[in-house]
N, C-alpha and C positions, 0 to 999 in steps of 0.2 A: 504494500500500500504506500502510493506516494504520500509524505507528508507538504502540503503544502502554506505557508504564510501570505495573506494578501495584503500588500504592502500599500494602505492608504482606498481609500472608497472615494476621493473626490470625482471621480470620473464617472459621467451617469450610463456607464458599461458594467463599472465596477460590479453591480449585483448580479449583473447576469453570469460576469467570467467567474462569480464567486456558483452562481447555481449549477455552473457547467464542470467546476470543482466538485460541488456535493454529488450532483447526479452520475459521480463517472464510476465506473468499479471499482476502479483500481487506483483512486486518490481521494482527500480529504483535507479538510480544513483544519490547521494545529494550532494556527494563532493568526491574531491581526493586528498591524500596525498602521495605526494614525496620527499625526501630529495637531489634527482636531477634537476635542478629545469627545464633544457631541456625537461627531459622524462615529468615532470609536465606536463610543459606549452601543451606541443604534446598531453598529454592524455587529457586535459582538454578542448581543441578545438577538438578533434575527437571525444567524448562524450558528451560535451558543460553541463558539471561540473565546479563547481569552483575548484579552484585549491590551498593549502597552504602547505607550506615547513615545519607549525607547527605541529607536530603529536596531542599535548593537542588541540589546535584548534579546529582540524579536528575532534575529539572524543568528543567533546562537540558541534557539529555541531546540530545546531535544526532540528529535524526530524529523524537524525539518529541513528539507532536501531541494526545496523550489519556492520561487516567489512568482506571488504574478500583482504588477506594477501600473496600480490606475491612480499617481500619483499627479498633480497637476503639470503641467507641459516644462514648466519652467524647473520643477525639480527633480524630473525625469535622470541627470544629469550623476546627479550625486548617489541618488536612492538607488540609479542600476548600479554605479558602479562598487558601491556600498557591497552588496549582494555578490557582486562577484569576486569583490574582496573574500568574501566567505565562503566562493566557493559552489555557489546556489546554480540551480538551474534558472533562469530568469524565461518569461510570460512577460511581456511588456504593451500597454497602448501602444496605439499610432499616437503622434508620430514618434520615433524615435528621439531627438531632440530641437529646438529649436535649433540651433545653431550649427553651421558643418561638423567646427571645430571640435565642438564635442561629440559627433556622432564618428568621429573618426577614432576619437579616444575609447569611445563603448567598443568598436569594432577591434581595435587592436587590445582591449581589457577582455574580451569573451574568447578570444583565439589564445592570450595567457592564460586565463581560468582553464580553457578544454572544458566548458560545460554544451549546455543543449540551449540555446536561444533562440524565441519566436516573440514577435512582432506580427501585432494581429491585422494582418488586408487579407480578410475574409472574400475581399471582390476576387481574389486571385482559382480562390477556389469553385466558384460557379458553372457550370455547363456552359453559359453561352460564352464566358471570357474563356474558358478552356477551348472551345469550339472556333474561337478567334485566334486565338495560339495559334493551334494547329494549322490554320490558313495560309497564316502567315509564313509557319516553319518549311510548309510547303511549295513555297512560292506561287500559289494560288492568284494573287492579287500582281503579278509582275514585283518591280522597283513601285515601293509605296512610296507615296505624294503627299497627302494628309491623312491626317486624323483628326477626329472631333469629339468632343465629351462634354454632356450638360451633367451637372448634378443638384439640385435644389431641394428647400423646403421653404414653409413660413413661419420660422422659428423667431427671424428679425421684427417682422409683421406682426408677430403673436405673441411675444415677449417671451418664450419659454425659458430663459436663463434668467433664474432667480432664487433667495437661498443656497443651495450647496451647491449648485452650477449656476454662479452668479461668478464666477471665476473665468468663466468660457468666450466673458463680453470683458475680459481685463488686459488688455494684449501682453502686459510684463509678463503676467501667469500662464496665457494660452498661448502668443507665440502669434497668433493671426485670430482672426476672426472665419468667415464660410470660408472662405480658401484653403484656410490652416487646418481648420478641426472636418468640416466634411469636403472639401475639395481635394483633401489629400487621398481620398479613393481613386478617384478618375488619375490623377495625376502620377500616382503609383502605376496604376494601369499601362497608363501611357509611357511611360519611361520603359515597364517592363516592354513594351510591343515595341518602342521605335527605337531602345537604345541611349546612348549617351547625350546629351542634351549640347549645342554649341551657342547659343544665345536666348534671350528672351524679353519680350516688350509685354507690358503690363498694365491694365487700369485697373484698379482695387482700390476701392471705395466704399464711400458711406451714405445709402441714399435716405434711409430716414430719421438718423441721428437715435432713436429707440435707444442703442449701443453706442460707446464713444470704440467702436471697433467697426471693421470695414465688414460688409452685408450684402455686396454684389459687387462681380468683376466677372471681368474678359483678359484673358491671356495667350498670348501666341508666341510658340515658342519655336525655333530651327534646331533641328537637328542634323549630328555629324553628316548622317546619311542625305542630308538636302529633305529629306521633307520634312513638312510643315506640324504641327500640332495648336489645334484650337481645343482652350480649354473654357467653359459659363463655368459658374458654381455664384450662388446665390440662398440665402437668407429669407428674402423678400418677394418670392413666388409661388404663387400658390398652387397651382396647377402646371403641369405638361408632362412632356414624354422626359425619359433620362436616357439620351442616344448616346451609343459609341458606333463610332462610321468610320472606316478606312475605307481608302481609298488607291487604285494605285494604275499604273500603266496596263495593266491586264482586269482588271477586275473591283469588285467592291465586297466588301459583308461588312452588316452592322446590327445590329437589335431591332425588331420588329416592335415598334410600338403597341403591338398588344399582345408581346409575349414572342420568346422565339428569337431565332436567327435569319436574318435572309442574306442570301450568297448569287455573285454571277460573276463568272469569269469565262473569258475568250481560250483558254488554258483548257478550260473544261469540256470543250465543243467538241474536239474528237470523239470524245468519250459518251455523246449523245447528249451529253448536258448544256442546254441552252436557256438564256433567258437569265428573269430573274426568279430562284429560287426560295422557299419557304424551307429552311432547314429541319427536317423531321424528327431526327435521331443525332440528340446531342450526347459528347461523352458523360462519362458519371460525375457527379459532383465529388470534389475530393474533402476529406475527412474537412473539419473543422479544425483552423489553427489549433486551437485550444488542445483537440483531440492527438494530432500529430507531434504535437511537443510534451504530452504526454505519454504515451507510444515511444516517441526518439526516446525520451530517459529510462525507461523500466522496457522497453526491449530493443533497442539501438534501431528501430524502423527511420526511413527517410523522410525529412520534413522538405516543404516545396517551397519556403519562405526563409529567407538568411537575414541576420544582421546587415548583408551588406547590401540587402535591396531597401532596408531602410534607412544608410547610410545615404543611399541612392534620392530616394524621396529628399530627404533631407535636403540635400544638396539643389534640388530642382524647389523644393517651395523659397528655399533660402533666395535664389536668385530671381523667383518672381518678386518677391516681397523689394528686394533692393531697387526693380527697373521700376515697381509703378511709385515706390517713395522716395526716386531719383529723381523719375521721369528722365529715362534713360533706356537704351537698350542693354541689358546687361549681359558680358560672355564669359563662359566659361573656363575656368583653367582648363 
């Protein structure tokens, strides 16, 4: 039985990576650290965990072997690396850290510890982004040209950050605002699909003040490869589809707006295949971060998500955040 510590509940994910702890066979909750000592005491009587305000404590707790880290963005920094000082398996939010700088120190502190480290972009694991993979690994779509990714809610609109995710609209603590906390899905995405990033121009902004943090933006970013990536991600919308669209010299697939894949490519035409397709038979959903980095520790199975793809993100939210509060096109080392 894995023992596991959850290292802080500020993250309103926290309870669920905490249910997917209890619910699993083969792991459990041994203790919990907070430096709130409200959210504490709450998490500690809803899980029936002890609870300490001390992080060394809590990391030197007998039995436990893992943490998993929904600590706020800003303290992401010390709290991993804390953990790996000791050794732990580390479960971390997105995103990895604000800052490159320090997501390069996580990555060179988890290759000295030799433990198991996951970093949860759940998108990575879904049928249809699997399904897009494969397109691409195939050269299905030609030399790709663009890509496209909306992500939204109306969370700016509707205030939902208040209380204990009243931290999420603080930019020192969160790092960003829609861009940072949920544009980092699409964005992860896109980095895994198109590769290394070589520049990027940016508006990221505040359209209703609700938040003193930014609640709609447009991003376009070039990559090595020459093409293009458009990224929306907004706060402030209440309704539409959430497309991902490549596009390329030979071909297209993207997300069928009501569910699904659709695919055509010039590649395919020998083979009978014409047109635009409704893709039927996607691959299988892969395990749940959660699941996989539990698996990798108690029996050395492979995980599909590294430190270093969210070293990766990092590095790509860092540089939009710099070009739209330059006003600047910013490039990459």
């Amino acid at each position: 039985m894995l023992g596991v510590c959850m290292l802080s509940f500020a993250h309103v994910h926290a309870n669920g990576y905490a249910q997917r702890v209890a619910n699993h066979p083969e792991a459990e909750i041994r203790c919990i650290w907070d430096d709130d000592p409200e959210r504490g005491r709450a998490a500690s009587e809803r899980w029936g965990a002890p609870w300490t305000p001390n992080l060394e404590e809590a990391l030197r707790w007998p039995g436990v072997e893992a943490v998993v880290v929904d600590a706020v963005s800003k303290d992401h920094p010390w709290v991993i690396k804390a953990a790996l000082e000791h050794k732990k398996h580390v479960y971390t939010e997105k995103v990895l850290t604000i800052a490159l700088k320090d997501a390069e120190e996580i990555v060179q502190a988890v290759h000295k510890a030799g433990v198991k480290f996951m970093i949860s972009l759940p998108s990575r694991t879904t049928p249809e982004t699997l399904f897009m993979r494969q397109v691409l690994d195939k050269g299905w779509l030609g030399q790709v040209t663009l890509m496209r990714a909306r992500i939204a809610h109306a969370g700016g609109l509707d205030k939902w950050f208040k209380g204990g995710s009243a931290w999420f609209a603080d930019a020192e603590l969160a790092g960003g605002g829609a861009m940072f906390d949920l544009g980092c899905h699409i964005v992860d995405v896109m980095r895994w699909f198109m590769g290394k990033p070589k520049s990027v121009v940016a508006k990221i902004n505040n359209l209703t003040n609700n938040y003193p943090i930014d609640d709609n933006s447009a991003v376009v970013v070039e990559f090595e490869s020459g093409a293009l990536g458009v990224l929306e991600c907004s706060w402030v919308q209440r309704r539409g589809p959430r497309p991902i669209e490549i596009y390329g010299t030979e071909g297209y697939v993207g997300r069928d707006p009501f569910g699904g894949v659709i695919l055509s490519s010039t590649l395919l035409d020998p083979e009978g295949v014409q047109g635009l397709i409704r893709v039927e038979k996607l691959p299988e959903a892969l395990p749940h971060p959660m699941d996989q980095w539990i698996s990798a520790i108690l029996h050395d199975t492979p995980m599909t998500i590294t430190v270093e793809d969210g070293r990766n993100l990092t590095e790509l939210m860092e540089g939009m955040y710099i070009a739209a509060r330059e006003g600047r096109e910013y490039r990459f080392a």
